[in-house]
Each structure stands twice: as C-alpha cells, then as structure tokens.
C-alpha positions as CSV (number, residue, x, y, z in Angstrom):
1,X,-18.6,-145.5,-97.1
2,X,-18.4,-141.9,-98.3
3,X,-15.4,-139.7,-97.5
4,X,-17.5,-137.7,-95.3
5,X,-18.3,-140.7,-93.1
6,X,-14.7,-141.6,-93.6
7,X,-13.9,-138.3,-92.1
8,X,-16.6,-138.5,-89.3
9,X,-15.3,-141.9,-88.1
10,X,-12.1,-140.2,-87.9
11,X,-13.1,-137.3,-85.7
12,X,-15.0,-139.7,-83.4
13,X,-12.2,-142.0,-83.0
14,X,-10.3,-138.8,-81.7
15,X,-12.8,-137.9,-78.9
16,X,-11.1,-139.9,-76.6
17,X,-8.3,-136.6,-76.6
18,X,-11.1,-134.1,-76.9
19,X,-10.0,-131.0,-74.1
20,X,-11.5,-130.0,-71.4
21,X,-12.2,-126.2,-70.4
22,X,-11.9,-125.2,-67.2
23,X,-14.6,-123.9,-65.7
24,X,-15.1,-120.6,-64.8
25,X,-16.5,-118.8,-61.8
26,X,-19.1,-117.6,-63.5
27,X,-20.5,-116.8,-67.2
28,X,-23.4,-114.8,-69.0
29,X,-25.5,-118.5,-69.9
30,X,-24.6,-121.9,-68.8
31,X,-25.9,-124.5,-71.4
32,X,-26.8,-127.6,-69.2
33,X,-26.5,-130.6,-71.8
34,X,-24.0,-131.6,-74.4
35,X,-26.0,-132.7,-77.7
36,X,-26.7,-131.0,-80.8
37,X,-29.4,-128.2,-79.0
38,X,-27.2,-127.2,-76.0
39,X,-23.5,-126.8,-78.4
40,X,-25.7,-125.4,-81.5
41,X,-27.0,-122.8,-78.5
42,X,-23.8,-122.3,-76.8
43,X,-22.2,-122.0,-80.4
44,X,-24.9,-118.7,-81.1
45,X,-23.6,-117.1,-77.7
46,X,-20.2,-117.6,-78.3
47,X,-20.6,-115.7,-81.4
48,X,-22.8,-113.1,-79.8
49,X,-19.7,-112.3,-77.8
50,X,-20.9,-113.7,-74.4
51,X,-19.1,-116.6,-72.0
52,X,-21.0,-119.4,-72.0
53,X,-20.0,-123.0,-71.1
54,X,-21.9,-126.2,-72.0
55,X,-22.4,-129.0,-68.7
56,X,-22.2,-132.1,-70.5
57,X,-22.8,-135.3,-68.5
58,X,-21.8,-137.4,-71.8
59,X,-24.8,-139.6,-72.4
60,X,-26.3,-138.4,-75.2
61,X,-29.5,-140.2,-76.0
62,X,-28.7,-141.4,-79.7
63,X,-24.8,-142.4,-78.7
64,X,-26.1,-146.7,-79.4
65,X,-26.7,-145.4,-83.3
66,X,-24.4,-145.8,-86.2
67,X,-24.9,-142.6,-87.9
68,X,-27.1,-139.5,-88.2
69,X,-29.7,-139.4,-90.7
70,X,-32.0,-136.5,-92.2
71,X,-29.7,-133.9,-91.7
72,X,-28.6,-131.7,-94.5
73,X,-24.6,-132.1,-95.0
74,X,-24.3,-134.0,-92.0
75,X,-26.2,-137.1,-93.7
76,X,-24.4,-140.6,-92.5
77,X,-21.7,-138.5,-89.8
78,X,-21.6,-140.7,-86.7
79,X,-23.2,-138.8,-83.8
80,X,-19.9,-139.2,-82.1
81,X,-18.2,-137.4,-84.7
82,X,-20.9,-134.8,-84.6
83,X,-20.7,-133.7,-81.5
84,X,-16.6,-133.6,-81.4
85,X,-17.2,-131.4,-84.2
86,X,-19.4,-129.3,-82.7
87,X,-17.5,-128.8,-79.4
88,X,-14.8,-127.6,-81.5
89,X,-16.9,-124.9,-83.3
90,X,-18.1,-124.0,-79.6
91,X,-14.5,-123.3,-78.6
92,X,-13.6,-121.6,-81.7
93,X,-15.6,-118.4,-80.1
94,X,-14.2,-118.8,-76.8
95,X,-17.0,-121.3,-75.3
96,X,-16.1,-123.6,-72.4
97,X,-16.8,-127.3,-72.9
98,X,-16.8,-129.2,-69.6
99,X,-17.6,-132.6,-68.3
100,X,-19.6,-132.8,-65.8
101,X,-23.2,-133.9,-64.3
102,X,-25.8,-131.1,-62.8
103,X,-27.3,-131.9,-59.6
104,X,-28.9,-129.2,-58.9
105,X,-29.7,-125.0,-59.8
106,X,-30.9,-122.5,-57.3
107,X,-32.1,-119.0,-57.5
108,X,-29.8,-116.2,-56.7
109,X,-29.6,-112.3,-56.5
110,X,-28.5,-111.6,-60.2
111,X,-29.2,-115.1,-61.5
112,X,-28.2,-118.9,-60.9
113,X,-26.0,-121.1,-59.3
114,X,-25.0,-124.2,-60.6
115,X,-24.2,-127.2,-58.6
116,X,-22.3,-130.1,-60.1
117,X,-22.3,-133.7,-58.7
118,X,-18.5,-133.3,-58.1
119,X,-18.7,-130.3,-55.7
120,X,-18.6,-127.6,-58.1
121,X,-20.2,-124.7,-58.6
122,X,-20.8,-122.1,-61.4
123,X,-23.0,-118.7,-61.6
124,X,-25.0,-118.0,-64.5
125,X,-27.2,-115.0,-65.8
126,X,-29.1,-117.1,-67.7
127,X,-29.6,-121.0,-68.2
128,X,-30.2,-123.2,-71.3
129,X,-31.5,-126.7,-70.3
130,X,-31.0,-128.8,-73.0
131,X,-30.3,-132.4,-71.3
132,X,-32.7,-134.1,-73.9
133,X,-34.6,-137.5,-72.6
134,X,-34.2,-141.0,-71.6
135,X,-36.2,-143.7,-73.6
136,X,-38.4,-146.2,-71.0
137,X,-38.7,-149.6,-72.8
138,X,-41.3,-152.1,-72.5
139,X,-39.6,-154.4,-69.9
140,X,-38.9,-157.5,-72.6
141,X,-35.6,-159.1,-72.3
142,X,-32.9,-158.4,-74.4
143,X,-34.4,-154.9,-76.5
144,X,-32.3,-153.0,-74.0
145,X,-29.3,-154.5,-75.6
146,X,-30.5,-154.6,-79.0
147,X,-31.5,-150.8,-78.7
148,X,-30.2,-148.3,-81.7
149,X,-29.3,-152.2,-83.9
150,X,-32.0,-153.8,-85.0
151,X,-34.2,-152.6,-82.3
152,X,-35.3,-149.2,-83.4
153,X,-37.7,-146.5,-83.0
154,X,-37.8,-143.5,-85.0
155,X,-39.2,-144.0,-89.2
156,X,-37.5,-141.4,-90.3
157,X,-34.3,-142.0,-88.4
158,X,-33.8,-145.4,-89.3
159,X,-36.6,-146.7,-91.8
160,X,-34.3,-146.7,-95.2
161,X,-31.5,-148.6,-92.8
162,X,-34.4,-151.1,-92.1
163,X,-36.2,-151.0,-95.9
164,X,-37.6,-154.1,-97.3
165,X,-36.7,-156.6,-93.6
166,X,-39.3,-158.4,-91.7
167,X,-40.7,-155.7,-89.3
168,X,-42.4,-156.4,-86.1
169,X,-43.8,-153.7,-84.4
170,X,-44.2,-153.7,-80.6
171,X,-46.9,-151.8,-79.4
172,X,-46.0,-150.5,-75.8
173,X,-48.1,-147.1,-76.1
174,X,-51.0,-145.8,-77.6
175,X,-49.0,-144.7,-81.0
176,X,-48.3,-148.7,-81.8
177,X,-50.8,-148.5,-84.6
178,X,-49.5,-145.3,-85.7
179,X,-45.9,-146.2,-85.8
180,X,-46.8,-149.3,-87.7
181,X,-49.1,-148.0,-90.7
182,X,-45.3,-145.7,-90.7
183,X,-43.2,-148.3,-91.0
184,X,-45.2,-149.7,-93.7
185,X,-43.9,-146.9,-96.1
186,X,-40.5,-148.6,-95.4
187,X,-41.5,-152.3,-95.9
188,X,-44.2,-154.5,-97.0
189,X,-43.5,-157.1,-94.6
190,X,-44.9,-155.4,-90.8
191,X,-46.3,-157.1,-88.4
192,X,-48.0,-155.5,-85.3
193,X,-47.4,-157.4,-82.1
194,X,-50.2,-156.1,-79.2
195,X,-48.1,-157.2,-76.5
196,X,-50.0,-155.7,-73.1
197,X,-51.8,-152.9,-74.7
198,X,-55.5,-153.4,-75.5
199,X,-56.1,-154.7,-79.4
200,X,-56.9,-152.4,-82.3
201,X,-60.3,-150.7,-82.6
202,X,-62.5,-151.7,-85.5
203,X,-61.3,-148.5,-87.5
204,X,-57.4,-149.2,-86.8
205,X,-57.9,-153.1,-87.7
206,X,-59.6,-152.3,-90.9
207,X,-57.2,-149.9,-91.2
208,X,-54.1,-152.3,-91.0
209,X,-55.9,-155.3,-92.8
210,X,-55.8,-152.2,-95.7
211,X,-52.4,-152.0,-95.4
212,X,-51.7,-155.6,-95.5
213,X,-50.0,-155.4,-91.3
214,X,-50.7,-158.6,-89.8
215,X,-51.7,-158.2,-86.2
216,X,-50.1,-161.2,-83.5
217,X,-51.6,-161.2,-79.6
218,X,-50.1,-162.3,-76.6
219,X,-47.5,-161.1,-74.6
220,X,-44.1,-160.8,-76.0
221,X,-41.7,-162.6,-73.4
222,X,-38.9,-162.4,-75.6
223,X,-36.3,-161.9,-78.7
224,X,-34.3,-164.6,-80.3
225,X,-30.8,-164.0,-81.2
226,X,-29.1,-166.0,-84.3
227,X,-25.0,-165.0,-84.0
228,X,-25.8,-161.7,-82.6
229,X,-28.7,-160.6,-85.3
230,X,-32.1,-160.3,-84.3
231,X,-34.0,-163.8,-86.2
232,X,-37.8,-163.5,-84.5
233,X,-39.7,-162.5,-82.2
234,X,-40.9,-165.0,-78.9
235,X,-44.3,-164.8,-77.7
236,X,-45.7,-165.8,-73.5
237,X,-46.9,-169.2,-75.2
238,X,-43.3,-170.1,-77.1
239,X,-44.1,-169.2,-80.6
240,X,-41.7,-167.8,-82.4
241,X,-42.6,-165.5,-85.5
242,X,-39.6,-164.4,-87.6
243,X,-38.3,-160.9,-88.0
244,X,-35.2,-159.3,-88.4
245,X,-36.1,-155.7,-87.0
246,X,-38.3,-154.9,-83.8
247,X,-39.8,-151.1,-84.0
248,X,-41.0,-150.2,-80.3
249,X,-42.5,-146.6,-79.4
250,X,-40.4,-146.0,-76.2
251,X,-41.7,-143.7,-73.4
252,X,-39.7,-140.6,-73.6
253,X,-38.9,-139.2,-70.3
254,X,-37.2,-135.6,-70.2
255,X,-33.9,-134.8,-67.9
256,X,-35.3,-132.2,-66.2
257,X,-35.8,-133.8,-62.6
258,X,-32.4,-131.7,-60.9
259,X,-34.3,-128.6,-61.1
260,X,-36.8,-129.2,-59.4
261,X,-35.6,-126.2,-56.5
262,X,-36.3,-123.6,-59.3
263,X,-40.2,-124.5,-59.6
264,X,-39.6,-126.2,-62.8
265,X,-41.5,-129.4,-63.8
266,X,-42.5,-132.2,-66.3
267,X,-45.6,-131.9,-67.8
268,X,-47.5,-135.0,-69.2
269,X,-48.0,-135.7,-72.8
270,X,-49.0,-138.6,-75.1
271,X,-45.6,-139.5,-75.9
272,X,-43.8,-139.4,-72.3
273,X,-43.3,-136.4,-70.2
274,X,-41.5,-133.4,-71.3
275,X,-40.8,-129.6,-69.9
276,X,-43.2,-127.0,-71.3
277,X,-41.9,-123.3,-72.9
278,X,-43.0,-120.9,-75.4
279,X,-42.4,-120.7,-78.7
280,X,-38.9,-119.2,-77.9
281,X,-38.4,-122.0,-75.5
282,X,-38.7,-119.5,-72.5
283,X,-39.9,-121.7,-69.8
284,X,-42.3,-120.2,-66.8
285,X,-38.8,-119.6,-64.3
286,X,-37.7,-116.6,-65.5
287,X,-33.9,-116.9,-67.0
288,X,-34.5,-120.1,-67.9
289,X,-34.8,-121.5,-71.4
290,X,-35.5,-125.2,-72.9
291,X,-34.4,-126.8,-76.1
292,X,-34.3,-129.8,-78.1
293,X,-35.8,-133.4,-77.0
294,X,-36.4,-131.9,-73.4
295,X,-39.3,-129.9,-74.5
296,X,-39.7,-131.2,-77.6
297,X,-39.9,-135.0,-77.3
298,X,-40.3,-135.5,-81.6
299,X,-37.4,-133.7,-82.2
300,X,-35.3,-135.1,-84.8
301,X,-31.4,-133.7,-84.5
302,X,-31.7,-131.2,-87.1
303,X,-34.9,-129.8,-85.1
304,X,-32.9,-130.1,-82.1
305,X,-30.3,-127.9,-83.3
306,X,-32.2,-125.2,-84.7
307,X,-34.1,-124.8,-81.4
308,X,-31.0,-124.6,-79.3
309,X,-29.8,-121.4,-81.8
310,X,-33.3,-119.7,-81.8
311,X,-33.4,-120.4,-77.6
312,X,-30.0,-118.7,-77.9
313,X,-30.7,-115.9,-80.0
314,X,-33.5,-115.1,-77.4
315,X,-31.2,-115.4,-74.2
316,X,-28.8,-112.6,-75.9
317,X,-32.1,-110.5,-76.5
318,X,-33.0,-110.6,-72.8
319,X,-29.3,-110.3,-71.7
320,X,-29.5,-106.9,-74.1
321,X,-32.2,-105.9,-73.1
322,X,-31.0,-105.8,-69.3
323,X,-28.1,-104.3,-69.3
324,X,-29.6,-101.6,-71.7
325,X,-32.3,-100.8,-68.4
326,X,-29.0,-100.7,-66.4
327,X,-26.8,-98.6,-68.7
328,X,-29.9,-96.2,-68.6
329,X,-30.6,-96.3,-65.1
330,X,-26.4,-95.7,-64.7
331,X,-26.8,-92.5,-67.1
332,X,-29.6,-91.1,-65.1
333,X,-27.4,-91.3,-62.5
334,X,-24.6,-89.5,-63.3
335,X,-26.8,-86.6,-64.8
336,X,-28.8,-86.6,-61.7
337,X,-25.5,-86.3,-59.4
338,X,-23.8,-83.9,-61.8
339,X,-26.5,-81.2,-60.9
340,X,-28.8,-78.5,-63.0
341,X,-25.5,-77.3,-64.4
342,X,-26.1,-79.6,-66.9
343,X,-29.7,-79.0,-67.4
344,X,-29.3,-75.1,-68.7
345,X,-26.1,-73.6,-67.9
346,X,-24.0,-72.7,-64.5
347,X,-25.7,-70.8,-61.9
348,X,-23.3,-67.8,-62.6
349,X,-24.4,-67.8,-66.2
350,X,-27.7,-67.4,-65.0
C-alpha cells in the first residue's frame, strides 16, 4: 500500500468525527448531494465568494468500493477518504456541510425553498442537483451483497483489480455484449452469460467467437460462495460454471424523483433514466443546474467532478449577471429621483 493510500485510510477512518455546519436560513446556491460533483461545485462557489451549503443524505453510490481509480493524484484514495477531504476543502472557503435528506424543493419569489425530511427548511437563489444514481440489479441472489467485491460493473473502474480472473458477464441490458467484448481487454478468460435477455445476433456472436468469449444460456438463479469469495456462477438447471468475478451492466436510475413540484423529470435513455441539461448542466427550470452521474449516467468520478465546477462556474455567471440588472435598475433609480439637476446643472444656473 502506497503512503498516499496509507494517508487516505487514515482520513476515512476519521469521518466518523467529521463536523457538521449548521444550516443557515438561507444561502446564494444549495448543492443537493454530497459526492465528488456537488463538494467539487460547492468548493467553486465558496471560492467565488458566495454561501453555499452542500445537502448530503450520505449514500454515495460507489461507498461498497475499496478505492478510486482513474483519477489523476487521487489514484487508489478510498472514496471515503475522498470525500472527507473534500468536505474539508469545502469548509476552508466558508461552505456549509450538512447532513441531511431533501424531500422536496418549491418555487418561490426570489428563488427556492428547500425542505428536508427532518422538518427543515432552507432558501436558495440557485440549486445544484447533484444526488448521482442508484444501480437496479438483475434480481439474482446474492450480487446485491457481493456488489463493489467481486461483483462489478464499470471496465475502467475496476478491470486492472479484476485482470487475468475468470470473468462471467451477466447480461441484464442491451449493453451485455458490449460490456463483455470490454472486459476482454482485461482478461482472456470471459464468459457471457444471456441470462433473460434475448441471445446474441449473428454479427455480435461472430463477434465474440472472434474474441474467444464463450457464450452460456439459461437463467442465472444463482452465485456460489467458497469462504466468502465468489467460486462460480449457478445456472436455473444447477450447473455450475466457475468464475471468480461476475461483471453485470446495472440499470442506472438518477435521484431526482423529490423534485418533482418544480417540473423537473427523468428522461429515458439506453442505460437507465437520467435528468436532461445543457452543455452547462442548466436544466429546463430556471435556477436549477445538474451535475455528475444524475445527468450524466457514464460519469466516471473525475468526470463527475469537473462537471460540478463547470455547473458552478455557470451558477456564479447567472448570480452576476442578476444582481448587475439590479445594481443598474437601483442606479437609474437614484438618478431618476435626484432630478434634472443632475442631468445639466441647477435650475438657477440655468
């Protein structure tokens, strides 16, 4: 284990003690969600000088995983670790980190109002949504409890932890094929279990005979455990075909349901259901911006985080941008009430 790992194991085993802000009455942006989009975003508005306070509800979606992988200096850092770290950058600037689950947001005069599942409320000019997803899995016993071990999902995420083993993927979408011609960059040994879905095409099984994946039929009814590490995979009829990792394409649901008062809603897509924005992550309810794995269902943490600051950076634009049209409107104001006086000179002088 490197000393940075050393160092992020340390920091996680700390979060236990990890403050809590209180939260105000009301604040410039409220970032509702915790991970590496909503702190990353709350962390640019704390720096652009406005209060903000991140809702976290504390389940963030890749808490069953050892470590984070792919991203640059962070490589290996427990995602417990990660996000202690980040809350602490957040409150360096003056952000407000609070626990807490959002039940609901509702339109008001000059903004939001937040309600929490504990009674509280909070007013906000603007909001960040950034509650990622939940993973649906195919309803076979025992990869629940084996999610983010040896049951995995992402390539890229976990393919070098998983290099070389016995692979069996699941198919539980229309990606299975997809994923598995993936995981064969990782391992030689991949085997492509149909499960419920509908077998390959002709192109996708010549296409997997190429690449040397073996392709099983029949249900999957079940995993088998040998002293709590995955051995094989257990098929409707009883056959057992060894493997040491299961790769399953979960359905990915966003968090976005609470908001449903303020117009917003899911929109389908080939992966799951997610919540559409712009490029900027502006959604269509104006205020309101999306970032990370709730608009974005791919997004690996790195991605995550960068779209949280660039969400942010466009929040402070619009925040700008308003209260220069007020300061302007304010200043016409005042010149209008002070009288032609100031428009050419005193009456007498005239």
């Amino acid at each position: 284990m490197t000393e940075e790992q050393n160092q992020g194991l340390n920091a996680a085993s700390g979060e236990l003690n990890d403050p809590t802000d209180p939260l105000a009455d009301g604040y410039d942006a409220v970032v509702i969600g915790g991970g590496a989009a909503g702190l990353n975003g709350a962390l640019m508005l704390a720096r652009a000088r406005r209060s903000v306070a991140v809702i976290d509800a504390g389940r963030p979606r890749n808490a069953p995983a050892d470590a984070v992988h792919g991203l640059l200096a962070r490589e290996g850092m427990s995602p417990a670790a990660l996000l202690t770290r980040g809350r602490r950058e957040v409150r360096h600037y003056g952000g407000h980190v609070v626990p807490g689950e959002v039940n609901a947001a509702t339109r008001t005069r000059d903004g939001f109002e937040v309600a929490l599942s504990d009674g509280r409320t909070v007013r906000a000019r603007r909001l960040l949504l950034t509650t990622g997803l939940v993973d649906e899995l195919p309803q076979v016993p025992g990869l629940h409890e084996r999610w983010g071990r040896d049951v995995v999902h992402c390539p890229y995420c976990h393919g070098w932890e998983v290099r070389d083993r016995s692979i069996g993927v699941l198919a539980g979408g229309p990606m299975a094929v997809h994923q598995a011609l993936l995981f064969r960059q990782w391992s030689a040994d991949v085997t492509l279990f149909s499960h419920t879905m509908p077998p390959p095409t002709a192109e996708q099984s010549e296409q997997l005979a190429a690449r040397g994946i073996r392709v099983v039929e029949g249900e999957v009814a079940g995993l088998r455990i040998t002293e709590d590490r995955l051995s094989g995979i257990r098929l409707a009829d009883g056959t057992v075909i060894d493997r040491d990792t299961v790769a399953v394409a979960s359905r990915l649901v966003a968090r976005a349901g609470f908001l449903a008062a303020l117009g917003l809603h899911t929109a389908e897509h080939p992966l799951g259901e997610y919540v559409p924005g712009d490029a900027t992550g502006r959604t269509e309810v104006p205020g309101l911006w999306v970032a990370g794995n709730v608009t974005d269902l791919a997004a690996q943490v790195g991605a995550a985080a960068a779209a949280g600051a660039a969400a942010a950076a466009q929040i402070n634009a619009d925040l700008v941008k308003e209260e220069t049209e007020q300061a302007v409107t304010a200043a016409r104001g005042r010149a209008s009430a002070a009288g032609p006086a100031h428009e050419g000179g005193s009456a007498e002088a005239a």
